[in-house]
C-alpha positions in Angstrom: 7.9 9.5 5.9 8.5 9.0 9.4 7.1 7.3 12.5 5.5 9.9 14.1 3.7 10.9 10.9 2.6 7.2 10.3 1.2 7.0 13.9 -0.5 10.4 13.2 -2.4 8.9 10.2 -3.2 5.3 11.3 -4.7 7.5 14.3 -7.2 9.7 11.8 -7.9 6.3 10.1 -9.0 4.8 13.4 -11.7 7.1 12.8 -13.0 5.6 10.1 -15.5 3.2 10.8 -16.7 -0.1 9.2 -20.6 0.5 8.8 -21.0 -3.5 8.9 -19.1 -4.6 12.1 -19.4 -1.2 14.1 -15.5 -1.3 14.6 -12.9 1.1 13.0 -10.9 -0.3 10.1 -7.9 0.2 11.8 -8.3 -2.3 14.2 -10.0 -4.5 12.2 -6.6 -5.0 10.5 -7.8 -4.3 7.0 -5.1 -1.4 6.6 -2.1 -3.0 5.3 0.3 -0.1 4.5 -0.3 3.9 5.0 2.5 6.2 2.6 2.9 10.0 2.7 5.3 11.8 -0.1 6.8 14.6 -0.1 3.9 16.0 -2.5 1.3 15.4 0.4 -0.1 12.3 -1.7 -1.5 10.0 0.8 -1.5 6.5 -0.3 -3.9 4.1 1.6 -3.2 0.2 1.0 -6.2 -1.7 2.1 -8.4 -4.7 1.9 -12.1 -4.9 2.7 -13.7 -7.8 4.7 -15.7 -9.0 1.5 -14.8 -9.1 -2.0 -17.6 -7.0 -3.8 -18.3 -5.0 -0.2 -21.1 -2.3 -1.0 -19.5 0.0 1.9 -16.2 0.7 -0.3 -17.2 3.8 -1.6 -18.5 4.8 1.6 -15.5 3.8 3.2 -13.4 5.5 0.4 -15.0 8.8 1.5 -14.7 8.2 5.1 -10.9 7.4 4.8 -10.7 10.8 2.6 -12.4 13.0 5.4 -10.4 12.0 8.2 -6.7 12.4 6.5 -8.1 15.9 5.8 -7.7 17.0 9.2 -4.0 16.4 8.6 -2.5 19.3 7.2 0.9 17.2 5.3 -1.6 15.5 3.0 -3.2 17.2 0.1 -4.2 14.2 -2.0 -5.7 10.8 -0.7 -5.6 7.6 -2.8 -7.5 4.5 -1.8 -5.6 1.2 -2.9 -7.7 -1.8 -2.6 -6.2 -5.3 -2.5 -7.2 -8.9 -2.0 -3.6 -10.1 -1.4 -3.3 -11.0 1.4 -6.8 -11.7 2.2 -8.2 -10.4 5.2 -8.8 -12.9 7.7 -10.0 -12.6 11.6 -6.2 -12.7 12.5 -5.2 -9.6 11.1 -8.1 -7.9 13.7 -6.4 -6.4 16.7 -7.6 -8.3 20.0 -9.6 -4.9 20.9 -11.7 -5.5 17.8 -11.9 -9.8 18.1 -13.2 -8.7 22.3 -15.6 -5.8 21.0 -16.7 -8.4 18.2 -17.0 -11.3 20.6 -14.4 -13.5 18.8 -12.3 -15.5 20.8 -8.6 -14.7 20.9 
């Protein structure tokens, strides 16, 4: 997969939308790793901000609906890890100002 086609789907995923914080989960850093094969399987590696979060499967969906727009990907897989844990670190500084956390 290339660059350009990694930008184009971090992009859709900066739709997506964490229903807790208000702020998309690609700023919020809790993406770890996008992958595209050649068989338009879309792998999404990903944390959540809480172990046991409610939202997953609502997050899950939202994260399936906007890869869709993208024509390469015909399959989307939602891997969620705990390793590394998420932390307010990994949250670009868009996300820490929109949140009011200091940088």
């Amino acid at each position: 997969m290339d660059e350009a086609m990694k930008e184009n789907l971090m992009g859709a995923l900066e739709n997506v939308i964490d229903p807790e914080l208000g702020i998309d989960i690609v700023n919020l850093g809790l993406i770890y790793d996008v992958d595209l094969d050649d068989d338009g399987l879309c792998v999404v590696t990903m944390t959540l901000t809480a172990m046991g979060c409610p939202l997953s499967a609502h997050i899950e969906a939202d994260i399936k609906h906007a890869l869709s727009d993208i024509p390469e990907v015909k399959e989307t897989k939602t891997n969620i890890v705990w390793d590394p844990p998420w932390g307010k670190d990994k949250m670009s500084r868009y996300a820490k100002i929109a949140l009011g956390i200091p940088d």
